[in-house]
N, C-alpha and C positions, 0 to 999 in steps of 0.2 A: 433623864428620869423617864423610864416606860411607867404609866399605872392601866391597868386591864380592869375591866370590870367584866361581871356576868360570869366572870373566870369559877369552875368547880374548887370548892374547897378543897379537894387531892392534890390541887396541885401548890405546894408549898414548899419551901424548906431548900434542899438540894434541889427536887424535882422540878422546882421555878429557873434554877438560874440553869441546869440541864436542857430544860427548853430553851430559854432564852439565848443562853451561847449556840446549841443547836443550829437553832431554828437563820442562824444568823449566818453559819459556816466559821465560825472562829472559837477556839478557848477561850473561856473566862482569863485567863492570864492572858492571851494574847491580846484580847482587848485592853485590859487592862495596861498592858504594857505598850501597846502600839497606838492607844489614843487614850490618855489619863482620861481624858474632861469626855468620853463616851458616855458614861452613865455614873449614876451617882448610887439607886437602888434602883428594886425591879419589884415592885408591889402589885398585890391583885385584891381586886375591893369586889368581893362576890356578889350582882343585882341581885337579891332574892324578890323581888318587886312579883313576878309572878307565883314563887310559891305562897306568895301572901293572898292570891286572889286577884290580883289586878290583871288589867284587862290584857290581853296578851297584844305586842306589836305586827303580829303578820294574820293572826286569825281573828283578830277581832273578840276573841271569846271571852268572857266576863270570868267564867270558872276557874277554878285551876288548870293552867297549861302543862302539860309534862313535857312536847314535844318540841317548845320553840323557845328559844334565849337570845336576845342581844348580848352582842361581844364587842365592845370598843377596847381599843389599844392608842392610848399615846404617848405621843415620843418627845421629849425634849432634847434638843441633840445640840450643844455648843450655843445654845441662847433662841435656837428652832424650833415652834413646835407642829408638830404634825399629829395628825387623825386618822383612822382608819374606823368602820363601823359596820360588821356583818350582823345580820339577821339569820338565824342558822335553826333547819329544823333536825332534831336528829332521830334515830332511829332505835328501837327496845332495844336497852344493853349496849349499846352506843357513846354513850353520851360523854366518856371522858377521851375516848381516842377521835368523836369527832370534832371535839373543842381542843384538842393539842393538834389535829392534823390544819385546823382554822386560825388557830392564835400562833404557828409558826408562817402560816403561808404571811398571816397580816406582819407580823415582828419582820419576817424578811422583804417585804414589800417597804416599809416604811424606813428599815435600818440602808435597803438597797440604795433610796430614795436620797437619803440622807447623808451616805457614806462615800455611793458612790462603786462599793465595793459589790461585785458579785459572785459570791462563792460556789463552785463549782456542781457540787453535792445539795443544791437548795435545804430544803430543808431535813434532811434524813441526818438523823443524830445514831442512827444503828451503827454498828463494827463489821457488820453482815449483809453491804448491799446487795451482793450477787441470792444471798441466800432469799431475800424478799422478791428477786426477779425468776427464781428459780419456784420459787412458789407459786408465784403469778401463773408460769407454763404448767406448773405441776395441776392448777384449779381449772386448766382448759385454755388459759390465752391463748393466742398466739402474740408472735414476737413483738409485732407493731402494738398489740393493744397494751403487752407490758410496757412497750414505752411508753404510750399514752400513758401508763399508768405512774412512771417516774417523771414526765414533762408535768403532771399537774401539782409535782410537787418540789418542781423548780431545777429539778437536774436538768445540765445542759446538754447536749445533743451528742458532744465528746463522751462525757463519762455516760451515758447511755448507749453509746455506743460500746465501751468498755465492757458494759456491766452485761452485755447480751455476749457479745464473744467472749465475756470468759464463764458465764453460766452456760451458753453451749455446749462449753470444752468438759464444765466439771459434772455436766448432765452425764455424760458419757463414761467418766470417770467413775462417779462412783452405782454403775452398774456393777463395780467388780464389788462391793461392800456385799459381804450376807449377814444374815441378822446374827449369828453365831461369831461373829470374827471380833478381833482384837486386834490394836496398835500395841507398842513396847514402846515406851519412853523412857530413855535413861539419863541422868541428871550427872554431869560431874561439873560445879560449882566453884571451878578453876582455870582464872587465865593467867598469864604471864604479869600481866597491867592489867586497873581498869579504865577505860575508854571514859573520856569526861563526858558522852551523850548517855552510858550505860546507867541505868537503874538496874539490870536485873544480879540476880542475887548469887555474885560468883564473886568470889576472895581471890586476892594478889598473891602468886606461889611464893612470892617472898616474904609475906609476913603469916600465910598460913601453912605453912608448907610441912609444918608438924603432923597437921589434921589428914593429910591426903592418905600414908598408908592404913591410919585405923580408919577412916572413911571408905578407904576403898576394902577392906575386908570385909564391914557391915553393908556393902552395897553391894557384894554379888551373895552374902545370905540373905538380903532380900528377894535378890534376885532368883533364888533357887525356891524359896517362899512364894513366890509370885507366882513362877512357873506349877508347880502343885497346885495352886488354888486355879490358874488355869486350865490344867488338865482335868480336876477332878469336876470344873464344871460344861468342860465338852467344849470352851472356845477352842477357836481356829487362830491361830499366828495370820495377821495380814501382813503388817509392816514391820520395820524396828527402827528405831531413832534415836541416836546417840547425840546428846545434843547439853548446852552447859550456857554461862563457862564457855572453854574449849577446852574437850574432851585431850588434844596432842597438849595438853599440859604434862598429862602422866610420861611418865617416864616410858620405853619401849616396853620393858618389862611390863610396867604396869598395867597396858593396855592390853598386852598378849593375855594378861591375869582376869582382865574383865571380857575380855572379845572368847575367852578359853568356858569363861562361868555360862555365857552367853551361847555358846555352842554344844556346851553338855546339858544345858534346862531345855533348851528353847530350836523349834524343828527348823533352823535356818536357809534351810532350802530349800523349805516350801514358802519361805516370803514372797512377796509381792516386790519387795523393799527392805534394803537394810541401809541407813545411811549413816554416815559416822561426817561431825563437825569436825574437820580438821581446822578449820579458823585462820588462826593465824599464820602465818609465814613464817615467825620468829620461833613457832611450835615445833614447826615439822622436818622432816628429816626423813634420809632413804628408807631408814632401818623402821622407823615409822609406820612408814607408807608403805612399808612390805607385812608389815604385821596384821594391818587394815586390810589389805588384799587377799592374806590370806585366810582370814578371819570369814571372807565370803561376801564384803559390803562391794553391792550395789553404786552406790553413789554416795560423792564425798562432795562437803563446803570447803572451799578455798574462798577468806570472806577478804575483800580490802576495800571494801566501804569506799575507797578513794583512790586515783590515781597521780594523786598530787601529793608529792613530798611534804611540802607546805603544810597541806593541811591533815596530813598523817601526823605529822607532828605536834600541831595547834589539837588535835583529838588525844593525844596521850600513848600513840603507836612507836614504838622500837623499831621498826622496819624501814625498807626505802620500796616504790613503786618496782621499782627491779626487782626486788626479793620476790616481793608476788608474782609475777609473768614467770620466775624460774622456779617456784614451786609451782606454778600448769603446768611447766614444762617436764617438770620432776615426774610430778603423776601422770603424764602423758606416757611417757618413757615405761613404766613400770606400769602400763597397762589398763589404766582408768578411761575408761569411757564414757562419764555420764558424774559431769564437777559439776556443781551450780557455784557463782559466786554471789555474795550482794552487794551491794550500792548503797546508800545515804545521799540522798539530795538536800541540800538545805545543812551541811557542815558548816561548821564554822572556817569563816576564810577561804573557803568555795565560791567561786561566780558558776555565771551561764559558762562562760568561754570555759573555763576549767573542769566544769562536769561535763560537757560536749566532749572533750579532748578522753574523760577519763571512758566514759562510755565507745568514743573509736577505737581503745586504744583497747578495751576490753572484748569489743566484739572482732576484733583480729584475730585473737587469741582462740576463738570460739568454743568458747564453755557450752554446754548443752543447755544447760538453767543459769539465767538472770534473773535475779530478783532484786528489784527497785525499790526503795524503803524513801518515806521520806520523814525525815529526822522530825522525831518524837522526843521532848525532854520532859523526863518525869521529877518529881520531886526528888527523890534519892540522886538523880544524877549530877557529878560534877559542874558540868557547866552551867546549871541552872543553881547550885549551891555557891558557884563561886562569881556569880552575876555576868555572866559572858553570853545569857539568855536572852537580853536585851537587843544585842547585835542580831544574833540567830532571829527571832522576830523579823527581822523588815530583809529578811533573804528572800529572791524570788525563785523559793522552791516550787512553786507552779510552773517558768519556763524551763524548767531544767527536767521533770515529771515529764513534760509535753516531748521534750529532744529526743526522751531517754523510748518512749511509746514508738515516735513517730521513727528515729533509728533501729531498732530493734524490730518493729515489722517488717524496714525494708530488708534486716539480713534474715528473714524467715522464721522470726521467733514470734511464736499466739501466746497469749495470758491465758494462765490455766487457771488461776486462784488469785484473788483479791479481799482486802481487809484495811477495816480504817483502824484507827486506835484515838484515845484522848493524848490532849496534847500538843496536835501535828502542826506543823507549821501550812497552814492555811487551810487546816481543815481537809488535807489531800487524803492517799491511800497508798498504802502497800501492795505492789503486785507483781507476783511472779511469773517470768517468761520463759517459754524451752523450747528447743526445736521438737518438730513434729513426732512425737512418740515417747519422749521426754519426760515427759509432765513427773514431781514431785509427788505422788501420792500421800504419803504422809499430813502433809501440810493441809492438802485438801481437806482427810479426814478429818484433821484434827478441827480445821478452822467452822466446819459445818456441820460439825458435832454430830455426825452418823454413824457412827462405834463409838464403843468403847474403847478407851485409850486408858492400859495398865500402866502407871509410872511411878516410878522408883526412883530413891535418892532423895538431898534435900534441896525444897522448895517444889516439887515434884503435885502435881495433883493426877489421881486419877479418876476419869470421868465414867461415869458408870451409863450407859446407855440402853435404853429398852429394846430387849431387842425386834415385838413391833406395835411400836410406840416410837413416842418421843420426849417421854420421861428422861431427864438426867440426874444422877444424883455425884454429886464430887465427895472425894475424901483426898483431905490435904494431908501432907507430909510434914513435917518440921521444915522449917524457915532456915534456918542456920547451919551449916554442917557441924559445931559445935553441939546444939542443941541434939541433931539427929544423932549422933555419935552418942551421947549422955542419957537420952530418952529412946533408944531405939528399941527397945521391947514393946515403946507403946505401939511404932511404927507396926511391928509385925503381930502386931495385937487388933490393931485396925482391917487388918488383910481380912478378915471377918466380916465386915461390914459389905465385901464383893459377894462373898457366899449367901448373905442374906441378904441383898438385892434379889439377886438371879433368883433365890427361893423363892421370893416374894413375886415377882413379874412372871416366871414359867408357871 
């Protein structure tokens, strides 16, 4: 049992137990699952003792106080109980981000105390560390004072070290953004299987496989939709991103059909980047991989999350650890320069010894982009629906994060982009690595929200960004390819909502 007093009435509802998991470094589900008897509820009994008049505890003042609040927080933890009790003044306009930035430091002081446990990220519940450090240098810091600035809030000296080299890397980057430019994202919602850690919102070609050709017909007329509304409001093409699903679901033909729509709207050679997911192993093919190529992409995902049979298996994969090293080897041959794959740390039926092995065995191969994920299970996903989440919990996807940083430097690869999500298994982060000149751009823009990013398709969002500002506005797509296919007039009836932004902000 936590109960907090002095605590602002805003913080209630989701917002309490958001700080509370927070502030602690773990998911509500994690905890819950990985120590029952943790907590029972998470109450906050608000002092209003000084809006009433009473005399205030640090000034002595008889009047009404505005600037000074007691905050206790305590803990009952397994039959223990402990205390914590700051005196806090805050400052005009202040007052709720300095009692969440006070009541997570005390919640992790006393959980740390108690548990034992000390999560890496202290108290930062953001998706966006890098983006808070890149803030910090953009107001004047320098690099030391941003740390100072994440040590006081319990990050540890590792992931601040992270979180400077890779906001370095993405200061640099996005110099190339101008306030006029644009990303292209394009949505195909189709893989062979889906992956038991997968939530996101892509159908099995075996039981949807009806949907793909009138899917893919309504999604290069959006596509040509798209392009008009960017043209006629003067963006620029920065990136393009093909991404799903995987996109090597479609047939050769099919993809020739979308990469062809793709080439007659949209000025592809003056990208920055064109990336196309090739994903899977069990997807791809010569004829494929030449269609891609000639289509003009830039760089392609070869994904295999794994290099262990085992546990390709135990995830819902068709493939073997072979199959992948000979599609590098495929796109090697036929001229690719510039693959990223990704990783999963914290798989089911993964150790340490086994991600070490898959990580050497990857960086032989040497892909240009690593990107390191560490297994996020969401509600929609298999293996949290079919109770195999219990397991995945007490995996130490932190030493295998730590292998994958510490390997990966020594073969020449820096972090260009990093992101946490809910979920993670210890509260870690996703971050991607490349050799020097490499870097993903895409990914950056998208994840820092400094363009606009057009996307098409369904489950597609596109984010609407000021161009100098830092207003956003989203407009969602339909969820379902079903749905998108059945209601797609309203899709391109929304395309409107781009034109009346941009009117509105120029």
């Amino acid at each position: 049992m936590i109960t907090v007093s002095g605590m602002p009435k805003a913080f209630s509802g989701e917002d309490k137990d958001s700080l509370y998991a927070g502030a602690i470094g773990m998911t509500h589900q994690e905890l819950v699952e990985h120590e029952k008897e943790l907590y029972q509820d998470v109450t906050f009994l608000p002092d209003t003792r000084q809006a009433q008049g009473h005399q205030c505890d640090i000034c002595s003042n008889r009047e009404f106080c505005a600037a000074h609040y007691r905050l206790v927080v305590r803990l009952c933890y397994r039959g223990t109980q402990s205390m914590q009790t700051r005196y806090i003044v805050t400052k005009p306009g202040m007052f709720e981000k300095s009692m969440e930035y006070h009541f997570g430091q005390m919640v992790y002081d006393l959980m740390r105390e108690a548990t034992g446990l000390t999560p890496p990220w202290g108290i930062l519940t953001g998706v966006r560390p890098v983006k808070l450090v890149r803030r910090c240098l953009d107001m004047g810091m320098n690099e030391q004072q941003a740390a100072d600035y994440l040590e006081k809030r319990y990050v540890s000296p590792h992931k601040i070290q992270l979180a400077l080299d890779t906001a370095r890397k993405e200061r640099r980057m996005l110099q190339k953004v101008e306030p006029m430019s644009y990303s292209l994202y394009v949505s195909i919602p189709f893989c062979p299987s889906r992956c038991s850690y997968c939530s996101f919102v892509s159908h099995s070609i075996e039981k949807a496989g009806k949907l793909v050709e009138p899917y893919l017909q309504l999604l290069c007329a959006e596509l040509e939709e798209t392009a008009k509304v960017a043209d006629s409001l003067g963006l620029r093409l920065s990136t393009i991103y093909i991404g799903g699903g995987t996109p090597t679901t479609l047939t050769a033909q099919q993809l020739r059909q979308l990469t062809d729509t793709i080439s007659r709207c949209y000025p592809v050679e003056k990208a920055l980047e064109y990336t196309i997911e090739a994903g899977r192993p069990d997807t791809i093919d010569e004829e494929k991989l030449k269609v891609i190529g000639e289509a003009g992409a830039t760089r392609i995902s070869i994904n295999p999350q794994t290099l262990n049979d085992q546990v390709l298996k135990n995830i819902g994969r068709k493939h073997t650890a072979q199959d992948i090293l000979d599609c590098i080897t495929l796109a090697r041959k036929l001229g690719f320069s510039n693959i990223n794959c990704d990783l999963i740390a914290g798989l089911n039926g993964e150790t340490p010894q086994s991600f070490r092995e898959t990580v050497d065995r990857l960086t032989a191969v040497a892909p240009e982009n690593i990107t390191v994920h560490t297994l996020s299970v969401k509600r929609a996903a298999r293996l949290r629906q079919e109770g195999e989440y219990l397991e995945a919990v007490h995996n130490p996807a932190a030493e295998m994060i730590e292998y994958a940083q510490q390997k990966l430097g020594e073969e020449g690869y820096i972090p260009y982009y990093l992101y946490r999500q809910r979920d993670t298994l210890g509260n870690l982060e996703n971050t991607g690595y490349c050799k020097p000149g490499r870097e993903g751009y895409y990914n950056v823009f998208i994840m820092e929200e400094v363009q606009t990013i057009l996307a098409v398709g369904a489950g597609a969002t596109t984010k609407l960004r000021h161009p100098h500002g830092e207003e956003i506005e989203r407009i969602f797509n339909f969820k379902y390819p079903y749905e998108y296919i059945n209601r797609f007039e309203q899709i391109l009836e929304r395309k409107k909502q781009v034109v009346k932004f941009y009117e509105r902000v120029l």
